[in-house]
N, C-alpha and C positions, 0 to 999 in steps of 0.2 A: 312835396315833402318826401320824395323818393329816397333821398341819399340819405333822410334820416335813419328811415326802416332800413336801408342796407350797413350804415356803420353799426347802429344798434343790435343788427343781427352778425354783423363779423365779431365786435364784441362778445354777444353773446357767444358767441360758437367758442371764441379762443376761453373764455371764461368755464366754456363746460371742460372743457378740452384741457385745461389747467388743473380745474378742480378735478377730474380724475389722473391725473398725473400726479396730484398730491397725495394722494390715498392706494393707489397702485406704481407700485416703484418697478415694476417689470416694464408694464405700460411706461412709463417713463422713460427707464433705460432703454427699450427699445425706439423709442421716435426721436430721441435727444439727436444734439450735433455730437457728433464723436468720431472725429479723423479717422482714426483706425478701422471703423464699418463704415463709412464712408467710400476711403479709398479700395476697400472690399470690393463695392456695388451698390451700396445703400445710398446713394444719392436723395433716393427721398426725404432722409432725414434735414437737407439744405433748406426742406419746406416745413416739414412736422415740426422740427424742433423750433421753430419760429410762433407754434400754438401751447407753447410749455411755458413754464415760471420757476422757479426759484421756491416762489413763499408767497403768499396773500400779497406783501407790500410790494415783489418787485410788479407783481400783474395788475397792481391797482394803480400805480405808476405810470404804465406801459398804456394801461386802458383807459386812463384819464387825461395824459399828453392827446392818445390818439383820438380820442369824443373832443378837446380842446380844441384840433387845428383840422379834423376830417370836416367842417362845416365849408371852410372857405374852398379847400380843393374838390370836395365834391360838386360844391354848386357853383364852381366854374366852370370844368371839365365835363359836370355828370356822372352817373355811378359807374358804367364800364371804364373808363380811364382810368378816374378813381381807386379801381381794383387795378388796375395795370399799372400805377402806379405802387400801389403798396406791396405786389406781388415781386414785382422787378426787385423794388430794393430789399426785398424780404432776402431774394436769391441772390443780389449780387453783394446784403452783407456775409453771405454764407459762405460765399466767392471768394471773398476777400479776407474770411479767418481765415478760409481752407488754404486759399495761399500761402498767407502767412505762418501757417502752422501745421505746415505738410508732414511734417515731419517729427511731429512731437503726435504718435499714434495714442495717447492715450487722454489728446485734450478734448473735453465736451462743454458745450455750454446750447444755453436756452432763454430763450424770451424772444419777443416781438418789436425788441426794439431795434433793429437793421429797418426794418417795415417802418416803423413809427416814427423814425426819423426823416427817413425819405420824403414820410408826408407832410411832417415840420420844415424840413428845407423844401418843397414843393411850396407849400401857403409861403416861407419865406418871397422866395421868389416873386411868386403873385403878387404879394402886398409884402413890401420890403417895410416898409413902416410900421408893420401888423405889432401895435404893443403887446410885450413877452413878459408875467409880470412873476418872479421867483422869489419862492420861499424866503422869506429871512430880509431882502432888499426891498427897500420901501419902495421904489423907484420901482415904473415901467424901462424896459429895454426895449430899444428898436428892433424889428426880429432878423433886420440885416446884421446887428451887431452880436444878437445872440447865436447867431448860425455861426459866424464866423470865430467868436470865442467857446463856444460848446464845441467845435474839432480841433479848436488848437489845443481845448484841454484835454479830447477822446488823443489826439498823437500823443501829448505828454504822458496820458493813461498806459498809449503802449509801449513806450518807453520803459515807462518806469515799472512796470509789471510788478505794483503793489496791491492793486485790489482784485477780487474778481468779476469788472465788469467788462461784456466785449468789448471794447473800443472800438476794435477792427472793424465787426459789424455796425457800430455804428455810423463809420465813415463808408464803408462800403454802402450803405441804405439811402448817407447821403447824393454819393455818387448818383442813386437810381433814379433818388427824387429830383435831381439836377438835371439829370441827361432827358429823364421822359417833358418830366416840364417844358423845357423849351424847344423839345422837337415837335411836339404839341403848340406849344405858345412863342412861337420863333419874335414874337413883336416885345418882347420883355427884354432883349437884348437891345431894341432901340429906345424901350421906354425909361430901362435903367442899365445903361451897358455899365458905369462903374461897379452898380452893385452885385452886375451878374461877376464882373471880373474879380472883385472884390472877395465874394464867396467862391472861387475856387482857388484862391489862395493856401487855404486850408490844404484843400485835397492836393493842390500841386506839391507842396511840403513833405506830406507825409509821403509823396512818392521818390521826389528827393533823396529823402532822408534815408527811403528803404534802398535805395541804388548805393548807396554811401554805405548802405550796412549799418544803420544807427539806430534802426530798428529791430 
């Protein structure tokens, strides 16, 4: 029952870690993403700001996708991949705003969802059939087809730059949880090559799209 005590204590940790981010706004300001101290030196914050939230709802969100799908990639992998996986995508969706928004010194954002994702296209992978069951639709979804409509919606997200949710980091986490997966689990590519091809679809698009300038 290893990997239970360790999700439950990452959990815990981003949960204390949020709730004083809610209550001290200097604490906050200082470990958020924010391009501008970023490109300063602060790099750190490409990890801190991934233990921060918004409000109660977006960390309760964040912490109940990630207790949902941390069962299947931990007790395949075990706890240190585990962590290496959710780490990687934590940093490479931090990667992938900072890209995207080198240049706008005054953009910040927060949550753990680059990480949270990663680990939902991870268990996708592993169990591509894994039923995905969303708020509001009676119906289970295959988690191959949730993977692959959850970043064609996060591209249209950045597109259309009407809400404030990272998109970017979202697809950047998936990137991490795709790349570590199957350099880890290279037998997923023979046991579902469509579905591996299938899911980076998504991520080829959005890079497309960003060569063309459409994003």
């Amino acid at each position: 029952m290893e990997y239970n005590f360790l999700v439950l204590g990452l959990i815990a940790i981003v949960v204390v870690v949020s709730l004083k981010g809610f209550e001290d706004l200097a604490f906050y300001r200082k470990y958020l993403f924010h391009v501008g101290s970023i490109r300063s030196g602060e790099q750190i914050r490409m990890i801190t700001s991934g233990f921060l939230h918004v409000d109660a709802m977006h960390l309760f969100f964040n912490m109940f996708a990630l207790f949902s799908f941390s069962s299947v990639v931990a007790d395949w992998f075990g706890s240190i991949y585990f962590l290496t996986i959710y780490f990687a995508s934590l940093l490479l969706g931090s990667m992938l705003t900072l890209y995207f928004h080198k240049n706008e010194y005054n953009y910040s954002a927060v949550g753990a969802s680059g990480a949270v994702t990663g680990i939902i296209y991870s268990a996708i992978l592993l169990q591509p059939h894994l039923p995905i069951n969303i708020m509001f639709i009676p119906i289970d979804i295959p988690g191959y087809i949730f993977g692959i409509l959850y970043l064609m919606y996060s591209i249209y997200g950045m597109k259309a730059k009407n809400d404030n949710i990272g998109h970017t980091a979202h697809i950047g986490g998936a990137i991490g949880g795709y790349i570590f997966t199957l350099i880890k689990e290279p037998a997923v590519f023979v046991n579902n090559p469509l579905i591996v091809i299938g899911l980076t679809i998504p991520i080829i698009t959005m890079f497309v799209l960003a060569k063309q300038g459409k994003l």
